[in-house]
TORKOL-4160 file (C-alpha; in steps of 0.2 Angstrom, whole numbers, padded with zeros to 4 digits, m for minus):
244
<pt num="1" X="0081" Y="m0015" Z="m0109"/>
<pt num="2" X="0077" Y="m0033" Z="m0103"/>
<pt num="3" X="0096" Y="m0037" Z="m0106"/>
<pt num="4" X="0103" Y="m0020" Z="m0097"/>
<pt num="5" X="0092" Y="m0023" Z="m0082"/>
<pt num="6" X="0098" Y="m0039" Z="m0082"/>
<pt num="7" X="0118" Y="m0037" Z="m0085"/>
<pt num="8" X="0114" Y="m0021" Z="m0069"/>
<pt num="9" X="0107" Y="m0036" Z="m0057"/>
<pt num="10" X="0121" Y="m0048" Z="m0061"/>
<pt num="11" X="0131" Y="m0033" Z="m0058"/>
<pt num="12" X="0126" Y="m0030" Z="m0042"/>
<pt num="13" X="0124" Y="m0046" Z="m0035"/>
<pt num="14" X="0139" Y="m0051" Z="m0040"/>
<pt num="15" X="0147" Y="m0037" Z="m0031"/>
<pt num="16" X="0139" Y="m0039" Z="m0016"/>
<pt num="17" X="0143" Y="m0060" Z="m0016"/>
<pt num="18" X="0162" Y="m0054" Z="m0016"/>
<pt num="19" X="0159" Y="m0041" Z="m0004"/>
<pt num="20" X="0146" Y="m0051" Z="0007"/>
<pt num="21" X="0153" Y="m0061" Z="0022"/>
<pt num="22" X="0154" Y="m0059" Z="0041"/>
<pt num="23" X="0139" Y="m0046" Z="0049"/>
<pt num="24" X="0130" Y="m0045" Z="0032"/>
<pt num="25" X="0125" Y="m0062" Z="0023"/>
<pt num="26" X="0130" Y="m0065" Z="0005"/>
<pt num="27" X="0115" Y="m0066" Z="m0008"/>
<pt num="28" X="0120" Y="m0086" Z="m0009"/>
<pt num="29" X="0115" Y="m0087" Z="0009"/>
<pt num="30" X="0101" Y="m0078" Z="0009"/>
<pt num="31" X="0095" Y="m0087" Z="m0006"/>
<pt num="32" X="0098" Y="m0104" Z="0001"/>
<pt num="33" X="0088" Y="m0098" Z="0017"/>
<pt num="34" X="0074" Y="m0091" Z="0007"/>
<pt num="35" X="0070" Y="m0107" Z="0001"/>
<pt num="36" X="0069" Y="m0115" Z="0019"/>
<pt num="37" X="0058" Y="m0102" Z="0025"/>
<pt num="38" X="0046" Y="m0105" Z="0008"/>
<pt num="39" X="0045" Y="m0122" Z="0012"/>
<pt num="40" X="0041" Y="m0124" Z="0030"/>
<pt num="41" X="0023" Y="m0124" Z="0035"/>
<pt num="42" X="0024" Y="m0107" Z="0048"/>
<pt num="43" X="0028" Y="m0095" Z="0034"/>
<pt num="44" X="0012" Y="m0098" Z="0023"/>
<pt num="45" X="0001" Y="m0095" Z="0039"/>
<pt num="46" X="0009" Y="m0081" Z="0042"/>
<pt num="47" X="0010" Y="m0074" Z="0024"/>
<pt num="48" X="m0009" Y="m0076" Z="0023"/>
<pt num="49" X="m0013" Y="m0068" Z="0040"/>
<pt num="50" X="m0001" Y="m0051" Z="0034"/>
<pt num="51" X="m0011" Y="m0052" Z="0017"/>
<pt num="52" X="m0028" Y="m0054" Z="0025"/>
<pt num="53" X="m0024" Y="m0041" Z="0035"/>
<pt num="54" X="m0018" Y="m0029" Z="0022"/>
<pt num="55" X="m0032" Y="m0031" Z="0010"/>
<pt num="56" X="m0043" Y="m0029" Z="0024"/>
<pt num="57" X="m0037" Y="m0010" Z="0028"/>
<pt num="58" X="m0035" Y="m0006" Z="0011"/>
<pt num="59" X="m0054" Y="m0012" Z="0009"/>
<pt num="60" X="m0059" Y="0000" Z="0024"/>
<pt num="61" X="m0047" Y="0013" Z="0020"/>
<pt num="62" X="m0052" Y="0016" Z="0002"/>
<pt num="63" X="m0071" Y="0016" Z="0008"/>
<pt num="64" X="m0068" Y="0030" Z="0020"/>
<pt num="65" X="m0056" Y="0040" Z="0008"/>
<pt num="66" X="m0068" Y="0041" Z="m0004"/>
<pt num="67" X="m0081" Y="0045" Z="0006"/>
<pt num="68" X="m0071" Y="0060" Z="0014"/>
<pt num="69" X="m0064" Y="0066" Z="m0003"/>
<pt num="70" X="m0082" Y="0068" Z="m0010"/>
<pt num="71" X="m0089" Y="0075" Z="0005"/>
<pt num="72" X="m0075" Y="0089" Z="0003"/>
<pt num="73" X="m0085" Y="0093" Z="m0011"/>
<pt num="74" X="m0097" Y="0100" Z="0000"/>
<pt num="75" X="m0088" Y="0114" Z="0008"/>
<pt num="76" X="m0092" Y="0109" Z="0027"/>
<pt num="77" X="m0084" Y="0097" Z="0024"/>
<pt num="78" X="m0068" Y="0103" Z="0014"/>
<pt num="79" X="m0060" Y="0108" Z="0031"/>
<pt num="80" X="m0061" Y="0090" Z="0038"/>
<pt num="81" X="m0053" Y="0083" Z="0024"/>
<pt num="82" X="m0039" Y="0094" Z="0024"/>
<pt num="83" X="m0038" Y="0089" Z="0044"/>
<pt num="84" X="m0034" Y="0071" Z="0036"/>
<pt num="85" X="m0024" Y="0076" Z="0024"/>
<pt num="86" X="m0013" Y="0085" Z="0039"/>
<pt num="87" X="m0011" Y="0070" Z="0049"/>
<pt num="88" X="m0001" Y="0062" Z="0037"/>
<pt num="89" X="0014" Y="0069" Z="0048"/>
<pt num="90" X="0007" Y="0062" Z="0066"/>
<pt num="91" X="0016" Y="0048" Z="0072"/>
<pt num="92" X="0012" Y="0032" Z="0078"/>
<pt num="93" X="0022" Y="0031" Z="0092"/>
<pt num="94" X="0014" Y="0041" Z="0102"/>
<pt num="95" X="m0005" Y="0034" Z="0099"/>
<pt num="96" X="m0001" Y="0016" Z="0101"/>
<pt num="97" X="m0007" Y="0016" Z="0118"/>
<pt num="98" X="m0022" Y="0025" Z="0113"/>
<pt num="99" X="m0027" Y="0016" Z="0098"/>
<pt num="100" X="m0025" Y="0001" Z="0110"/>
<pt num="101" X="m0038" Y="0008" Z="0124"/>
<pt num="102" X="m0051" Y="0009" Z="0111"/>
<pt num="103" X="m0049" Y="m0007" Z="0103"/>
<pt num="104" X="m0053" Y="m0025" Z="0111"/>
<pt num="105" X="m0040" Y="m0036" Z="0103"/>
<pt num="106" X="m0024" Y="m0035" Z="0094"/>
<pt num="107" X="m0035" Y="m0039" Z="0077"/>
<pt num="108" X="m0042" Y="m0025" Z="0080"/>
<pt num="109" X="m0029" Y="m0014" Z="0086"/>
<pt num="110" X="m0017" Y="m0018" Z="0069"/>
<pt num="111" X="m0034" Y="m0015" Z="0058"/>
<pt num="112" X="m0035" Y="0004" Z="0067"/>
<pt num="113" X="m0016" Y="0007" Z="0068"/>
<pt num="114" X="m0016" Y="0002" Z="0047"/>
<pt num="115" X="m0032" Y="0012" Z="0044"/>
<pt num="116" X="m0024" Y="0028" Z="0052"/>
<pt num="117" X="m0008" Y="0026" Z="0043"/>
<pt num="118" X="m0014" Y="0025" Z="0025"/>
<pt num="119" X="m0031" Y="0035" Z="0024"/>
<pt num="120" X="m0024" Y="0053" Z="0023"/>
<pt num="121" X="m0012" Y="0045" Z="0010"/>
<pt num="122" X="m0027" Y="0040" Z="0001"/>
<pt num="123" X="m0035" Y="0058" Z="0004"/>
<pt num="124" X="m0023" Y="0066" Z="m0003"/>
<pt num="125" X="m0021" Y="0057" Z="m0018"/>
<pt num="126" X="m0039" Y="0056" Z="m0021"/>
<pt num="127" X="m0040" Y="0075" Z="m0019"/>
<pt num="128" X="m0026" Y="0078" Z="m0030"/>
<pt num="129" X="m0036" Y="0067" Z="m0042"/>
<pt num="130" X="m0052" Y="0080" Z="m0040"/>
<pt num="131" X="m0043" Y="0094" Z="m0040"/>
<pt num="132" X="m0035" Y="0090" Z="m0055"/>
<pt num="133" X="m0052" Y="0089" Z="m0065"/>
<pt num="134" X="m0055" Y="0102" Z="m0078"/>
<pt num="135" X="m0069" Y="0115" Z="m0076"/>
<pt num="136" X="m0075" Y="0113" Z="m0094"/>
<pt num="137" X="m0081" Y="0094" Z="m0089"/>
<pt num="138" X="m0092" Y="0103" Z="m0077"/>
<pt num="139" X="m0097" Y="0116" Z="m0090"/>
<pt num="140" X="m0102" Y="0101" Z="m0101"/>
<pt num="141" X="m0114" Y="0092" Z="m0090"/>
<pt num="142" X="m0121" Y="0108" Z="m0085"/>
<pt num="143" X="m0125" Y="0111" Z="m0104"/>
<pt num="144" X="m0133" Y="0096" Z="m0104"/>
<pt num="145" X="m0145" Y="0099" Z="m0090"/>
<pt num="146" X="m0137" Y="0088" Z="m0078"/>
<pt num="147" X="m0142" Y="0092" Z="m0060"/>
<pt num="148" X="m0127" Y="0092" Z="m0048"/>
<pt num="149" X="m0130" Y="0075" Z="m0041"/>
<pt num="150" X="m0128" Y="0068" Z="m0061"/>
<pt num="151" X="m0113" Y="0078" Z="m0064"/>
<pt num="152" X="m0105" Y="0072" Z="m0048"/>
<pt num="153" X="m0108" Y="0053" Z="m0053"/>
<pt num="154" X="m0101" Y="0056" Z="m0070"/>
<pt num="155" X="m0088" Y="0067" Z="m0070"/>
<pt num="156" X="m0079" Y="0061" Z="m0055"/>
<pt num="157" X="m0087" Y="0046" Z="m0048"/>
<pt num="158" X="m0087" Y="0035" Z="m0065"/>
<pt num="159" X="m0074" Y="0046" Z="m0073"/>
<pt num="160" X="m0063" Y="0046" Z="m0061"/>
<pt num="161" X="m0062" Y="0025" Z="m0057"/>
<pt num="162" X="m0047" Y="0021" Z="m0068"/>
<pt num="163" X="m0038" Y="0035" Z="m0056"/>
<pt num="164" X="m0046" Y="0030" Z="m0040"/>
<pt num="165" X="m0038" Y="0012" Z="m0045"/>
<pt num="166" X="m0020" Y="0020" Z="m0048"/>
<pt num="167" X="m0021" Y="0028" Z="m0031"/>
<pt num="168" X="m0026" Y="0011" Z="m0024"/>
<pt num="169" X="m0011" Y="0004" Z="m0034"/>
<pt num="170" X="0000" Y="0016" Z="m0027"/>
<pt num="171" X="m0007" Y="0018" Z="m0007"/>
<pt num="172" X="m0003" Y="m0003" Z="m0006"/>
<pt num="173" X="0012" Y="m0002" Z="m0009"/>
<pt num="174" X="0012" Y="0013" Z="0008"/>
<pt num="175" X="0000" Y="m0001" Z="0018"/>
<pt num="176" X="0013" Y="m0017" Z="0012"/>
<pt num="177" X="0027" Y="m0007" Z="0021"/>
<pt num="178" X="0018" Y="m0004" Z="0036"/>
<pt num="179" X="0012" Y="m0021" Z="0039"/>
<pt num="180" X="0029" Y="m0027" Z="0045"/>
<pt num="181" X="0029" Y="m0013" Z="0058"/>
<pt num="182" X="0011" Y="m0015" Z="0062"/>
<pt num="183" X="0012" Y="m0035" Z="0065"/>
<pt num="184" X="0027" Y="m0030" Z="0076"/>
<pt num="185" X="0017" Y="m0021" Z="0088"/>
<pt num="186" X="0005" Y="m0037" Z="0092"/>
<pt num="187" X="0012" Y="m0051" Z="0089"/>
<pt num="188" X="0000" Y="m0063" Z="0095"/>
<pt num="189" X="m0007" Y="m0066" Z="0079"/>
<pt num="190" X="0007" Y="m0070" Z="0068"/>
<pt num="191" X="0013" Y="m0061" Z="0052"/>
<pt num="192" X="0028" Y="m0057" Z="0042"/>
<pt num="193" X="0029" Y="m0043" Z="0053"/>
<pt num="194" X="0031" Y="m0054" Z="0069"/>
<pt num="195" X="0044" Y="m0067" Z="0061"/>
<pt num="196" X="0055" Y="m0051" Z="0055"/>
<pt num="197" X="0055" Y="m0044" Z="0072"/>
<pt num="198" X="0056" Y="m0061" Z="0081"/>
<pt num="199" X="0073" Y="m0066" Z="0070"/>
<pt num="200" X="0079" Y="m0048" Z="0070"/>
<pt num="201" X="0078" Y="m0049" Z="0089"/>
<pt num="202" X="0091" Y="m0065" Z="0089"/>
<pt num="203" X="0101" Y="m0055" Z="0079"/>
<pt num="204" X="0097" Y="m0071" Z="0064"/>
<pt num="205" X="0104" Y="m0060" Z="0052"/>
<pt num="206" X="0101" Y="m0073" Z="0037"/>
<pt num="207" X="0082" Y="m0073" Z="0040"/>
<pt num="208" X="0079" Y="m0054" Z="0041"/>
<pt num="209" X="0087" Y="m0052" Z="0025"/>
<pt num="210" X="0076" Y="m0066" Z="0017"/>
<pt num="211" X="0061" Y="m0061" Z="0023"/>
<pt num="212" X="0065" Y="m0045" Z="0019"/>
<pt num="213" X="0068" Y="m0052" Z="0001"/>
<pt num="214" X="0052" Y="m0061" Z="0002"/>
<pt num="215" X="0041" Y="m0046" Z="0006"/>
<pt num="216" X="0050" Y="m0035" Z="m0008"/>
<pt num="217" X="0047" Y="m0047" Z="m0022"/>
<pt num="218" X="0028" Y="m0051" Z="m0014"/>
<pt num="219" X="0024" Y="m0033" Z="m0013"/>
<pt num="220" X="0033" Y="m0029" Z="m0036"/>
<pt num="221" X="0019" Y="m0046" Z="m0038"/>
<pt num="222" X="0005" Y="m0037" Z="m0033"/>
<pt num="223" X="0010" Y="m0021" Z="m0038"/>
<pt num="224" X="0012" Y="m0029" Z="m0058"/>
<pt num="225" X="m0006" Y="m0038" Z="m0052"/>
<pt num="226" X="m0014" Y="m0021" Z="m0049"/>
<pt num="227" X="m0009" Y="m0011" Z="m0064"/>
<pt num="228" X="m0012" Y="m0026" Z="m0075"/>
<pt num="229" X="m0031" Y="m0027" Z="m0068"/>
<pt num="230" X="m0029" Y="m0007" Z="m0072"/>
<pt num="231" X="m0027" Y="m0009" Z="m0091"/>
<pt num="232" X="m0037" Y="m0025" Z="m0091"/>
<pt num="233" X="m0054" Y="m0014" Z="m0082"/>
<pt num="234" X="m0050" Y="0002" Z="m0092"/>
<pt num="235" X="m0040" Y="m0003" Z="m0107"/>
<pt num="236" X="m0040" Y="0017" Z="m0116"/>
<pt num="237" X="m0028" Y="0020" Z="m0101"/>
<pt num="238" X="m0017" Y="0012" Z="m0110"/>
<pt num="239" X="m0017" Y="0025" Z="m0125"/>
<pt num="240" X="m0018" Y="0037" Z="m0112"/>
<pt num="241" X="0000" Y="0031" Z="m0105"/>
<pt num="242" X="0006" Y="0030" Z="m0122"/>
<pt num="243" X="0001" Y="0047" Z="m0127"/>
<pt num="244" X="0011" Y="0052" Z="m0112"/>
């Protein structure tokens, strides 16, 4: 499998070094431009103000997410969450101007912006995740003289954690997308996002690609990183995934 991947890369590389030229740079160029960028000083300060940032709203987002998904067991609260859920479709666009009234600075307004892209994300897989539980858990504990309170912390607070981590897995790869776009809309700070729009507004072709690049294989690293601490926390998921 290792060599086929590997022969398919090749393959496409390849491809597109014969093809590459002009408009589009050739994987050569980019290559060569990537290492510039690595080594100049202004890409690790603004690597590291994209990651803080990014670990920072997925810190808060999976704090509120969690806390809305098991409110919605309470059933007040059920129609709340699927209001979250909903506003997965709501654009940005239109509510920059109002996230930037009610924020002070442009930390602040890329935080709120980040939040309110990837919470119903998080919602939604979380609720899928306690929908998906099966009623003869609940039967179990109730058998067992659990109170409610008990069964809730068992079954889907401490059952549930190796899940809650996939869905963390899967919502940074959502947040790591958006940070490009986020970053672009203040740029004061710094960021991936601010050098991608900087160079793609000098039309510095070479550079967008390898930043590009650079935030691809950056975001497959931590994705690896997360599933790893996955089996490394919970290590019967992976008999689970080999069950599968």
């Amino acid at each position: 499998m290792m060599l086929l991947v590997f022969m398919q890369i090749v393959f496409v590389l390849g491809v597109w070094q014969w093809l590459g030229g002009g408009l589009i740079p050739s994987p050569g160029k980019i290559g060569l431009r990537i290492l510039e960028i690595i080594k100049s000083g202004s890409f690790w300060d603004n690597f590291m103000m994209s990651l803080i940032l990014t670990l920072k709203g997925m810190f808060f987002a999976l704090i509120i997410a969690l806390a809305i998904s098991y409110l919605s067991l309470v059933p007040f609260f059920r129609p709340l969450a699927k209001f979250v859920i909903k506003c997965r479709y709501l654009t940005l666009t239109g509510l920059i101007f109002l996230f930037t009234l009610l924020t002070s600075d442009g930390s602040q307004l890329k935080l709120s912006l980040l939040l309110f892209g990837i919470v119903p994300f998080f919602v939604t897989s979380l609720l899928s995740v306690i929908d998906g539980i099966d009623k003869q858990e609940y039967e179990l504990c109730s058998t067992l003289g659990m109170h409610k309170w008990r069964t809730l912390w068992e079954v889907i607070i401490i059952g549930r954690l190796d899940q809650v981590f996939e869905v963390m897995r899967q919502n940074f790869a959502i947040a790591w997308m958006m940070i490009t776009m986020v970053e672009g809309l203040s740029m004061s700070e710094g960021g991936l996002g601010a050098m991608l729009i900087k160079s793609n507004k000098y039309i510095d072709l070479a550079t967008v690609f390898s930043i590009l690049v650079i935030i691809f294989f950056i975001g497959v690293f931590f994705d690896y990183l997360l599933g790893a601490l996955r089996y490394s926390f919970f290590p019967y998921t992976k008999i689970q995934l080999r069950n599968k």
